[in-house]
Each structure stands twice: as structure tokens, then as C-alpha cells.
C-alpha positions as CSV (number, residue, x, y, z in Angstrom):
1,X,9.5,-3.2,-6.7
2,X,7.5,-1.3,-4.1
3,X,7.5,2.5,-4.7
4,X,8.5,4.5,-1.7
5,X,6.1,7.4,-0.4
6,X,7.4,11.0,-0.3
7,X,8.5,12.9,2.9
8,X,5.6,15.2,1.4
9,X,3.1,12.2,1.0
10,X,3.5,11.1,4.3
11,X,3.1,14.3,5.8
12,X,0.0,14.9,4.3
13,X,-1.3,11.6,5.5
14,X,-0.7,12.6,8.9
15,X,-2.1,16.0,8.1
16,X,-5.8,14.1,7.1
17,X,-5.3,11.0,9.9
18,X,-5.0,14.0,12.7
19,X,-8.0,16.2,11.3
20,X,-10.2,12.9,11.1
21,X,-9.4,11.7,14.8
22,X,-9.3,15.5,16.2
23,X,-11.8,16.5,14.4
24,X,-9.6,20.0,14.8
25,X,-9.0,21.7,11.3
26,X,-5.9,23.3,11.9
27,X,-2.6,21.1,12.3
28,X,0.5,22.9,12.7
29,X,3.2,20.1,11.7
30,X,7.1,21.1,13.1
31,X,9.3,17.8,12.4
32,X,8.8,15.0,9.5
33,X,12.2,12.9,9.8
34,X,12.9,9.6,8.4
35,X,13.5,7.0,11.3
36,X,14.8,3.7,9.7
37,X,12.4,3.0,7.0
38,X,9.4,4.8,8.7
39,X,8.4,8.5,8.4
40,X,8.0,10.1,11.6
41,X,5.3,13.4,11.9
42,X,5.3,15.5,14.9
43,X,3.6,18.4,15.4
44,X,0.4,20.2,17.1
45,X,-3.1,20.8,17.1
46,X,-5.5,23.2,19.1
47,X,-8.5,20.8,20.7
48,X,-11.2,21.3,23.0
49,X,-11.6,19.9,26.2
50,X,-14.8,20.7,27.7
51,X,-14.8,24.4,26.6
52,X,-11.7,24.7,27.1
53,X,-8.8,25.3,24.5
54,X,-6.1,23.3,24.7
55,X,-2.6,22.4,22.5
56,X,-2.1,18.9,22.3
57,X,1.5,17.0,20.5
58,X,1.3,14.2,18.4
59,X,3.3,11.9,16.8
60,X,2.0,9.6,13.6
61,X,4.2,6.9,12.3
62,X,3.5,6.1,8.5
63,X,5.2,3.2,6.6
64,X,6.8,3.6,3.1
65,X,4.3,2.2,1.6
66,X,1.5,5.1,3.2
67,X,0.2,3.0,6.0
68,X,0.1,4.1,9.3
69,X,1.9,2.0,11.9
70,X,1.1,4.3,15.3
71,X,0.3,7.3,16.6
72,X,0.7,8.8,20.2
73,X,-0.3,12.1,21.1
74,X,-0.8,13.8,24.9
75,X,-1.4,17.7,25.8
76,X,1.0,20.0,27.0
């Protein structure tokens, strides 16, 4: 029997897979919801784009078993 991950568990993988890829160390998460057997993570994080501070969304996808399955994020 596989042991599911918590809501916790998978927020904090999305927490490390966003400041990894962003390299931004502040990630402000606002929604982790349960989507059939997926956790879904949404939130924001503050990035730089050539000088410039930007917010950008995201969205990570992580499997019960801790793997993530996709991530989109886009500025707003």
C-alpha cells in the first residue's frame, strides 16, 4: 500500500521546486487544494526581469506519491 503525501508535504515540495527554478527565496503560497488525486499549489513569487521587480503566479502539480507532474507559471 502506497502511503499518501500530506497537503503539508506537498506544499512544501512546491515551496523548494519554486525557490530552485526561481532562484527567488521568498514564495508566498495562497491555495493548496486536492484536484482528483493530485495536489494542486498556487501562489506567487517576486522575480527579476532585467532589473526590474516583477510578481509572477504559479501553479505546481505534485502526485500523491511527492512527484511533480507540471508546473505553469506566467507574470501578472
Amino acid at each position: 500500500m502506497v502511503k499518501e503525501i500530506s497537503k503539508e508535504n506537498a506544499t512544501q515540495i512546491a515551496i523548494e521546486f519554486m525557490k530552485q527554478n526561481k532562484s527567488s527565496p521568498q514564495i508566498d503560497v495562497a491555495v493548496v487544494e486536492m484536484d482528483h488525486e493530485d495536489w494542486v499549489v498556487r501562489g506567487t513569487c517576486p522575480i527579476d526581469m532585467e532589473g526590474h521587480p516583477w510578481a509572477e503566479k504559479f501553479e505546481v502539480v505534485v502526485d500523491t506519491k511527492g512527484k511533480i507532474k507540471r508546473t505553469h507559471s506566467s507574470l501578472l
